[in-house]
N, C-alpha and C positions, 0 to 999 in steps of 0.2 A: 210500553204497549207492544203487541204482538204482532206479527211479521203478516205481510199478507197472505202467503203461503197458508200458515195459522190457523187466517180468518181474523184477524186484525188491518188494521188501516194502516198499518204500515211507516206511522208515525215514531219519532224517538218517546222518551219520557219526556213528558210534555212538563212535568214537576221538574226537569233540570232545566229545559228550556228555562221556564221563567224563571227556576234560581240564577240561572245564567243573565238576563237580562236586566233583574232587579240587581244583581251584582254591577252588572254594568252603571247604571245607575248612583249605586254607594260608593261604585269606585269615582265616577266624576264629579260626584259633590265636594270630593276628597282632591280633585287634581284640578279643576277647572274653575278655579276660585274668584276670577274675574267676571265670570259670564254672571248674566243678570239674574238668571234663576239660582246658581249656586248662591249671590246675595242674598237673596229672597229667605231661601232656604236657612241658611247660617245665620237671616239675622233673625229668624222666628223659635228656630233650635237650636240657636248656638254654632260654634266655631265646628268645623268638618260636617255640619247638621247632626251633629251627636253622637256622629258615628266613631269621633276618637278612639275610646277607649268602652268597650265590648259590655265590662263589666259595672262601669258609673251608668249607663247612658239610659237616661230618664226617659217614662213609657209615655210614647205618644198617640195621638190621635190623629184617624185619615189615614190615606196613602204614604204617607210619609212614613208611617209606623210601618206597616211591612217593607217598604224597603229597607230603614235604618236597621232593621231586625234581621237583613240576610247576614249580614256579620256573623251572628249567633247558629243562625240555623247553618250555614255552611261547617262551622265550626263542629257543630252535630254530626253532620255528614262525614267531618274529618278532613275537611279543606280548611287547610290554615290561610284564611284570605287577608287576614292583618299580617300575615307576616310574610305574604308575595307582596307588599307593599315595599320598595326602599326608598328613604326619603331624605335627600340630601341638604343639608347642612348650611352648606355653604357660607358665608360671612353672618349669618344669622340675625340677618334684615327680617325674614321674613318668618320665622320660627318663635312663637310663644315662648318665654322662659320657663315659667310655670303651666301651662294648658294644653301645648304641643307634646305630642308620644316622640321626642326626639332621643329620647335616652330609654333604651329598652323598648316594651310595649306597654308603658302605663307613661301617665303624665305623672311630673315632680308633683301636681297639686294636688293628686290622689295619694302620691306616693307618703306624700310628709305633708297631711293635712293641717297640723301644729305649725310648721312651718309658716305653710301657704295663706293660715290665718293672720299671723305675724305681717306678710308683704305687703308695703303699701303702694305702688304699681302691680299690680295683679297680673296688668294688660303686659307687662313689659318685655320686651323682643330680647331673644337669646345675645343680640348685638349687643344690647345696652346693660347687661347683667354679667358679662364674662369681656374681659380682652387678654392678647397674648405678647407681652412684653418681652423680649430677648428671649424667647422661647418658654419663659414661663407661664400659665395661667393664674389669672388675678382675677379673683370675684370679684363684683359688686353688690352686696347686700344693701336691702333697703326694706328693714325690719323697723316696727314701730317702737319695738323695747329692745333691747337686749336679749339675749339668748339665756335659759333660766337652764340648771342644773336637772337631768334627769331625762326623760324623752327627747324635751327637743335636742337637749343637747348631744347624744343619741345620732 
């Protein structure tokens, strides 16, 4: 908007404002996962309310849908705002194995959808799929067949 000098009101661009606020928004549906609204939220549209991963994230309806969508539209702008996100690990109680963006910026059950058809824990936490033994790491798979020659094995 124009300066009042101008002959404007003197206001900023009122379109970053609210990209800035609906940011605010997608970022605490993302970090605030105990509060009662983020429940709400996540359990109507899924884990982070959809906003995981930028490029799956299924089109909604309401308000919700323009927030889950500053992801993209920042992205347009050229604000990489999934990747001012860092998201720590830690003993991995609390990180999806397959559904959480902990490796890269895509989740394992985009990434290796052959796989993820395979899991029979879907739900199951990064803890209970990985441990580290004498400093080795040791997977836990929990596939309903065997692994076939070709893609998956891939």
């Amino acid at each position: 908007m124009a300066k009042i000098k101008s002959g404007g009101l003197g206001f900023g661009s009122l379109k970053t404002y609210n990209l800035a606020l609906l940011a605010k928004w997608w970022w605490r549906v993302r970090v605030d996962k105990d509060f009662l609204w983020a429940s709400v939220i996540n359990d109507i549209h899924g884990n982070l309310g959809g906003t995981k991963d930028l490029r799956y994230m299924p089109q909604f309806k309401g308000v919700w849908s323009i927030i889950s969508k500053v992801g993209l539209e920042a992205t347009d702008l050229g604000i990489p705002l999934i990747s001012s996100f860092q998201r720590r690990v830690g003993n991995g109680e609390f990180i999806g194995f397959q559904d959480d963006c902990w490796l890269g910026s895509s989740c394992l059950s985009h990434m290796f959808p052959r796989l993820f058809e395979l899991e029979t824990d879907k739900l199951c936490k990064l803890k209970e799929s990985c441990s580290i033994l004498d400093g080795v790491m040791e997977w836990k798979w929990g596939w309903r067949r065997q692994i076939q020659s070709g893609k998956e094995q891939e």
